[in-house]
Rosetta silent file (secondary structure, phi, psi, omega in degrees, C-alpha in Angstrom):
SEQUENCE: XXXXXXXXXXXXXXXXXXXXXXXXXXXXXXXXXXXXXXXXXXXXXXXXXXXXXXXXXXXXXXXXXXXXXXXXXXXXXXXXXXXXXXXXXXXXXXXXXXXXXXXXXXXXXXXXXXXXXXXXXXXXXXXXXXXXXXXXXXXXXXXXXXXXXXXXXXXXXXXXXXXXXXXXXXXXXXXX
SCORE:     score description
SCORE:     0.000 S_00000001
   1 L     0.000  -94.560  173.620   14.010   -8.726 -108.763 S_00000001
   2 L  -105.633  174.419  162.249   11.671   -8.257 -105.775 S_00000001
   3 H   -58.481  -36.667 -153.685   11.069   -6.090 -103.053 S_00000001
   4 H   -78.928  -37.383  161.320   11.727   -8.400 -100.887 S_00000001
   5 H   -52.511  -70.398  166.640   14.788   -9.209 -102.786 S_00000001
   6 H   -54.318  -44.721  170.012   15.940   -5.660 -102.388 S_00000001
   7 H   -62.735  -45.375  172.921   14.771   -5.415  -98.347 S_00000001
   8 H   -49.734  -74.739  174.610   17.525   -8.528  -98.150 S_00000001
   9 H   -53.194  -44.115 -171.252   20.459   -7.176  -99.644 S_00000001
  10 H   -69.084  -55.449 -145.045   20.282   -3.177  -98.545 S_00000001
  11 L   -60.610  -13.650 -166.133   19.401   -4.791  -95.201 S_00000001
  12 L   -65.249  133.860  174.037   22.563   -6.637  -95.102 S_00000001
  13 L   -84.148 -173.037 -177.884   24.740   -6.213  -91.458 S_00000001
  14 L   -76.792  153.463  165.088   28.303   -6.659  -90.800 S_00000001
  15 H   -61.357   -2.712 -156.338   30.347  -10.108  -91.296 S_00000001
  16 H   -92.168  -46.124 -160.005   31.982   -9.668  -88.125 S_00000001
  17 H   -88.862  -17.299  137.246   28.543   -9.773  -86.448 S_00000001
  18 H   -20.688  -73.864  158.082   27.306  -12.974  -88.736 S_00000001
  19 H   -25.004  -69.611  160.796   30.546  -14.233  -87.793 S_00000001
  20 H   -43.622  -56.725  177.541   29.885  -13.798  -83.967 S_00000001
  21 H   -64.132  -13.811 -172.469   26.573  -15.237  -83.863 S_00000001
  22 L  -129.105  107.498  170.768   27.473  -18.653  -85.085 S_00000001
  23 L   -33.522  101.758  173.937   29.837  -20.880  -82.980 S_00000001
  24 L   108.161  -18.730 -165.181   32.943  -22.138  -85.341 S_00000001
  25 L   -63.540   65.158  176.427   31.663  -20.021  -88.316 S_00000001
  26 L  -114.734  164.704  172.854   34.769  -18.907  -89.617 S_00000001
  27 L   116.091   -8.345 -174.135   36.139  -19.723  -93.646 S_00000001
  28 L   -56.508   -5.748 -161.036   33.636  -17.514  -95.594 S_00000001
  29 L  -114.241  -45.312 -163.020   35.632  -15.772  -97.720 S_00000001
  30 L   -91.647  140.673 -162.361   38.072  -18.734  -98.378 S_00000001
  31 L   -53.810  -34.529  151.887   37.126  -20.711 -101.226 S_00000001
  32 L   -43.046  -42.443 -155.321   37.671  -24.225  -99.178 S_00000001
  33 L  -113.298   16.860 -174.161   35.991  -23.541  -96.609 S_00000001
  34 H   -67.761  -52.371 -167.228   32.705  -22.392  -98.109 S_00000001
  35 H   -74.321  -73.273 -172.356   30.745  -25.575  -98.339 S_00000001
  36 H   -25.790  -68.019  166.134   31.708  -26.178  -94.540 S_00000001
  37 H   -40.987  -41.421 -177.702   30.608  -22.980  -93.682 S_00000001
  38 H   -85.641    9.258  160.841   27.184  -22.918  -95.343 S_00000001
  39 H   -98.740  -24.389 -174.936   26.644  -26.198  -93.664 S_00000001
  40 H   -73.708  -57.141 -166.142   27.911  -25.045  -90.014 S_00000001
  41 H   -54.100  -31.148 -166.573   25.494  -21.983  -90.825 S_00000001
  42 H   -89.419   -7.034  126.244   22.454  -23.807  -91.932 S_00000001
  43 H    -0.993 -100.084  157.262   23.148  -25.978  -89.228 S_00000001
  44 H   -29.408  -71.746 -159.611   23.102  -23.577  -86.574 S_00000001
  45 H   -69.338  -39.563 -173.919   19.913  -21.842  -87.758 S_00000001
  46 H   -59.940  -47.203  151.110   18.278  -25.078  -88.286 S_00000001
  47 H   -26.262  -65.989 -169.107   19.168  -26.051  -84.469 S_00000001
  48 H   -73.211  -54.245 -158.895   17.590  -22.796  -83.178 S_00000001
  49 H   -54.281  -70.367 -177.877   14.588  -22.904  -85.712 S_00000001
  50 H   -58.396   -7.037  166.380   13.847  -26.521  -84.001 S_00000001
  51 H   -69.465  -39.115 -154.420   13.921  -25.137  -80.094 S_00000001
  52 H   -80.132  -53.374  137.214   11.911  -22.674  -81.294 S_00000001
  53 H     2.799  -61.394  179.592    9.713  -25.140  -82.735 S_00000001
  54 H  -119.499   -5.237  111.482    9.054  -26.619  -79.741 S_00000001
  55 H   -43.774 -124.452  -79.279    8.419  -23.326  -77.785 S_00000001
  56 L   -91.274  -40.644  171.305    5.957  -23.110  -79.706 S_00000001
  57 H   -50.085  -72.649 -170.837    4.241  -26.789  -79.423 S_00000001
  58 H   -18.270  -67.630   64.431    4.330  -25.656  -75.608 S_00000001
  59 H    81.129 -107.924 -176.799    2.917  -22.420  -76.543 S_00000001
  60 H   -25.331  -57.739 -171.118    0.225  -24.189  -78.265 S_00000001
  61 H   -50.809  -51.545 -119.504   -0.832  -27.015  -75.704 S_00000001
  62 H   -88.594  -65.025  163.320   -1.019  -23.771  -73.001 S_00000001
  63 H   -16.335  -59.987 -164.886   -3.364  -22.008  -76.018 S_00000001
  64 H  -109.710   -2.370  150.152   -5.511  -25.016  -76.129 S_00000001
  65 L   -75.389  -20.497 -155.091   -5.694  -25.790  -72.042 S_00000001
  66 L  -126.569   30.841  155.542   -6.817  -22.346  -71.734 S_00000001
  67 L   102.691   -1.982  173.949   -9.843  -22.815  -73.769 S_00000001
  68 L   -55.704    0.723 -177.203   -7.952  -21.553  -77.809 S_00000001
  69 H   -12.601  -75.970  173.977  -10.091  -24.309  -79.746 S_00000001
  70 H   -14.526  -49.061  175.019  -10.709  -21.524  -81.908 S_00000001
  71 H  -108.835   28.550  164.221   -7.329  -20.457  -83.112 S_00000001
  72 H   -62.291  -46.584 -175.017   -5.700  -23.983  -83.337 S_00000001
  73 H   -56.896  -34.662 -178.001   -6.003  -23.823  -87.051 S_00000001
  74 H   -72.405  -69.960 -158.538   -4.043  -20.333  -87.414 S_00000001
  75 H   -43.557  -55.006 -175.037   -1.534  -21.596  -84.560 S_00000001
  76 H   -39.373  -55.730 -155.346   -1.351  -24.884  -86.768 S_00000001
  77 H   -74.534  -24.608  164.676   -0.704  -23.454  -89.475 S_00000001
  78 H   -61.267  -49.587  157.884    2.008  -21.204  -88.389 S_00000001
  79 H   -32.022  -51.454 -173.851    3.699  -23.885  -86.614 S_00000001
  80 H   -58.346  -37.672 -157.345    3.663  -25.691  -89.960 S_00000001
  81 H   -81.291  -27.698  173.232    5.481  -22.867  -91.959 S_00000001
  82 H   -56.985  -40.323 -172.548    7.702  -22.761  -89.224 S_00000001
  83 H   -85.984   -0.390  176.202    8.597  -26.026  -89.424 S_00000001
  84 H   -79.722  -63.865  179.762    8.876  -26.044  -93.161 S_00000001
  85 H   -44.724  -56.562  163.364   11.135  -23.173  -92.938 S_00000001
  86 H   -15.331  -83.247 -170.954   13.506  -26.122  -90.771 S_00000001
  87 H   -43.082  -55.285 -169.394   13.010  -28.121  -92.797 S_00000001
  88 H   -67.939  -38.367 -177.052   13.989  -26.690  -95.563 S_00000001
  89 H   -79.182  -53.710 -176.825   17.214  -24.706  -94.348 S_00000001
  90 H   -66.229  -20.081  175.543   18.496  -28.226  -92.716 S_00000001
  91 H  -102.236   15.144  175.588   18.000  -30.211  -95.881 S_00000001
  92 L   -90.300  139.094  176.384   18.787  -28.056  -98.710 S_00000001
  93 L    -9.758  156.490  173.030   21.664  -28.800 -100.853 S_00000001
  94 L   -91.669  112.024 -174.812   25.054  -27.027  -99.614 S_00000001
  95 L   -46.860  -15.565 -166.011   25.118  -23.558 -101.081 S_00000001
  96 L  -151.059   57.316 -150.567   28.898  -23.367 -101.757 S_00000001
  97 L  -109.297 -177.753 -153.830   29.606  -27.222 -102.699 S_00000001
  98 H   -69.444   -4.180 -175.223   32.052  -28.636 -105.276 S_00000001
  99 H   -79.635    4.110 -169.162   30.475  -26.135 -108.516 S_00000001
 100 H   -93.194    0.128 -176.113   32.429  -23.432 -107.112 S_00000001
 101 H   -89.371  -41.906  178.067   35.735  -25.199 -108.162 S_00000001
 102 L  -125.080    6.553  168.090   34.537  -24.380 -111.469 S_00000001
 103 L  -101.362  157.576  177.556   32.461  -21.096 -111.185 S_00000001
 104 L  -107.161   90.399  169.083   34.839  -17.903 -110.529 S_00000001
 105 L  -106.031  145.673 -165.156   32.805  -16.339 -108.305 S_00000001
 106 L   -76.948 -164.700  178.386   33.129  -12.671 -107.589 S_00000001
 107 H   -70.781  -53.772 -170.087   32.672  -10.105 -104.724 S_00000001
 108 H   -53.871  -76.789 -150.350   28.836   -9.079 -106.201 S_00000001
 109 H   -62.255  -63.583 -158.204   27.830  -12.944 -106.128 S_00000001
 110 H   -64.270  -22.513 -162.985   29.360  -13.869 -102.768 S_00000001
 111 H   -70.272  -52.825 -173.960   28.241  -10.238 -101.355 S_00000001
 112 H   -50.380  -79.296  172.830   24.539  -11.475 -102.757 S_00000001
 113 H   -40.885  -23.328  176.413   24.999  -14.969 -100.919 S_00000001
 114 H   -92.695  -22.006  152.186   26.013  -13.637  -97.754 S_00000001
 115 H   -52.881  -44.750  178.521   22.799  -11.358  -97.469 S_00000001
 116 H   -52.804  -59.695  174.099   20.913  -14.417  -97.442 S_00000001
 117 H   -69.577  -22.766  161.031   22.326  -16.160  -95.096 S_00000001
 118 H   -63.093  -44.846  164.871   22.847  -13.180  -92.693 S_00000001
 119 H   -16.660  -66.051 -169.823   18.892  -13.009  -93.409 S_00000001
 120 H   -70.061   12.153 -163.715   18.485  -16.457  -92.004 S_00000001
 121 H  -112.241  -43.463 -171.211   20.347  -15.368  -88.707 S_00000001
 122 H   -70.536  -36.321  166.015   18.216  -11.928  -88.764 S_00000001
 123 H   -38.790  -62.026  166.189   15.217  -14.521  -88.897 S_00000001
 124 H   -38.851  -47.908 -174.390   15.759  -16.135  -85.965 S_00000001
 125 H   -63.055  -60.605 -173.809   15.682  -12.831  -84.202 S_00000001
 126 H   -65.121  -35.786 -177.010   11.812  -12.002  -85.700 S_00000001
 127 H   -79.858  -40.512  163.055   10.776  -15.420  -84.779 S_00000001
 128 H    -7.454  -78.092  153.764   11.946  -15.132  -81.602 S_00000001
 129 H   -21.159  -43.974 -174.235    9.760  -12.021  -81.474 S_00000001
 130 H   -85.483  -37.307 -174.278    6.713  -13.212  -82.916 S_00000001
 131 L   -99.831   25.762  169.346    6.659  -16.216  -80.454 S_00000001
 132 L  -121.702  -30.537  161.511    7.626  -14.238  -77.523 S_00000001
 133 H   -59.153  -59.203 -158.208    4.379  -12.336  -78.654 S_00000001
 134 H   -80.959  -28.482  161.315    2.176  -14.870  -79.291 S_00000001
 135 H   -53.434  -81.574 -157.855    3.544  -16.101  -75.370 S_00000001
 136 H   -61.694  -47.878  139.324    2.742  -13.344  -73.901 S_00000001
 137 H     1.075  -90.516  175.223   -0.747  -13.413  -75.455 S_00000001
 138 H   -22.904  -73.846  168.359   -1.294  -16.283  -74.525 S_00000001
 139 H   -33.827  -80.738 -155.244   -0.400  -15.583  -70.702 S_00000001
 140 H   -80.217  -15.276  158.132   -2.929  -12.552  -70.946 S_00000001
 141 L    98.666  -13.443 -164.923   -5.292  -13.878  -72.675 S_00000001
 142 L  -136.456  137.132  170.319   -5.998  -10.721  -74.924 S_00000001
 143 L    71.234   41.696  168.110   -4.758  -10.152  -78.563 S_00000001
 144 H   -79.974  -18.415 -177.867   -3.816  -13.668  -79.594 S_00000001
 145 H   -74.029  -27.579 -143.864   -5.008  -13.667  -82.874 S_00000001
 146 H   -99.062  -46.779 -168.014   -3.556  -10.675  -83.705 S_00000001
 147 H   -59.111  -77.368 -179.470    0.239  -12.406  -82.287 S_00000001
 148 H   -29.107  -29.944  163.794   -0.613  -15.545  -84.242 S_00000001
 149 H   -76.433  -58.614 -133.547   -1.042  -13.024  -87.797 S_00000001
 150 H  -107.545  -70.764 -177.010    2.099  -11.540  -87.025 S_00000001
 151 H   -17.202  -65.138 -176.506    3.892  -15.225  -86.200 S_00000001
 152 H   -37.681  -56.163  147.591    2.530  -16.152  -89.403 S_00000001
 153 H   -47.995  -40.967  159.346    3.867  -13.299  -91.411 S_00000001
 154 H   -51.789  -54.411  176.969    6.995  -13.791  -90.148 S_00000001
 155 H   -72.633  -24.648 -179.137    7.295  -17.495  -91.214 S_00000001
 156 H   -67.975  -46.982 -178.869    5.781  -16.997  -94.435 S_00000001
 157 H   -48.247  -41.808 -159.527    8.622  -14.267  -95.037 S_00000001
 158 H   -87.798  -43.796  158.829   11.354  -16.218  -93.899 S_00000001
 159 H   -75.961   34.119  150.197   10.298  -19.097  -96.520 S_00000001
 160 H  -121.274  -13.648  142.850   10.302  -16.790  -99.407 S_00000001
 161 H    -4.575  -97.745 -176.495   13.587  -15.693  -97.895 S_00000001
 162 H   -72.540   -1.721  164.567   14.942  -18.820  -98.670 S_00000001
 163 H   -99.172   12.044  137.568   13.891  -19.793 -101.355 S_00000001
 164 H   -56.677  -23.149 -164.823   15.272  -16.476 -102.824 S_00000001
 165 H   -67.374  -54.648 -159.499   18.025  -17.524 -101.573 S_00000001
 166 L   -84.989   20.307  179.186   18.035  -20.470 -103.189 S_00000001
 167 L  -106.942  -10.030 -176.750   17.483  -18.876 -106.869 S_00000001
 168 L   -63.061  -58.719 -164.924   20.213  -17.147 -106.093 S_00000001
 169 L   -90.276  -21.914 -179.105   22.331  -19.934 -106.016 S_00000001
 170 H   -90.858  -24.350  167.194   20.862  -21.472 -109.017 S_00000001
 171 H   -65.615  -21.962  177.138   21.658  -18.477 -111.109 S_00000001
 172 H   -60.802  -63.059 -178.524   25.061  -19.260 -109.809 S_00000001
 173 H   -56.606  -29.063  177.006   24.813  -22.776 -111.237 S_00000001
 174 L   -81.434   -7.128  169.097   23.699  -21.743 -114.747 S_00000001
 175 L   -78.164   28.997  154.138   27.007  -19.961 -115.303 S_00000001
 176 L   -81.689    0.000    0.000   28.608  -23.108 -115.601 S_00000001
């Protein structure tokens, strides 16, 4: 498919430590419990992705108290992508919902779905990063621009992520 596509899947970690990261997440493997699970996960991530969110408004304000006129449009717009990326992982459709009752799906396709969604866990982690950058910027006053490119990059990534993700899932749907 993509590179990017390819960087997901080799890239995948263990379930135990998926497992571990998300309070309650258990059921992945059983065929019942799927659509709960991809709703506890996209939960979860959606939850952090809005804290994070709002780090970042903070973030921002401090950026434009300390004289950042300049980069509000970059900060904006990463902010935005961020919050699109939210958006999108709390309202999209449930990934493992009632077609799976009539698709037989195998080890490869479930292996393929659970790199995504370990992705969207591994996300969390980079934005974390990027906005613990773009802090610490801030604070010093040197290299904000530079933080704010690499936020940016990050969010942009994480929505092409998912919406591999979600092609994923649709290829899923046309074997019906």
């Amino acid at each position: 498919m993509s590179e990017l596509y390819d960087r997901i899947i080799s890239e995948r970690g263990s379930f135990e430590r998926l497992v571990a990261r998300i309070p309650g997440f258990s059921g992945y493997l059983d065929n019942k419990a799927r659509r709960l699970a991809d709703r506890m996960l996209r939960d979860h991530v959606s939850g952090q992705l809005a804290l994070r969110i709002n780090r970042l408004a903070d973030i921002q304000k401090r950026l434009l108290d300390s004289g950042g006129l300049a980069l509000m449009s970059e900060m904006t717009s990463a902010k935005s992508k961020l919050q699109l990326y939210h958006d999108r992982v709390k309202a999209a459709v449930p990934g493992y919902s009632g077609f799976f009752a009539a698709i037989k799906i195998g080890a490869e396709e479930l292996e393929k779905l659970y790199s995504f969604d370990e992705a969207q866990v591994r996300y969390m982690d980079e934005i974390d990063t990027a906005i613990k950058a773009v802090d610490d910027a801030v604070t010093s006053n040197a290299g904000v621009a530079e933080a704010i490119t690499g936020l940016d990059r990050v969010t942009t990534e994480a929505n092409e992520v998912f919406t591999l993700r979600e092609d994923v899932l649709t290829q899923l749907d046309k074997g019906l």
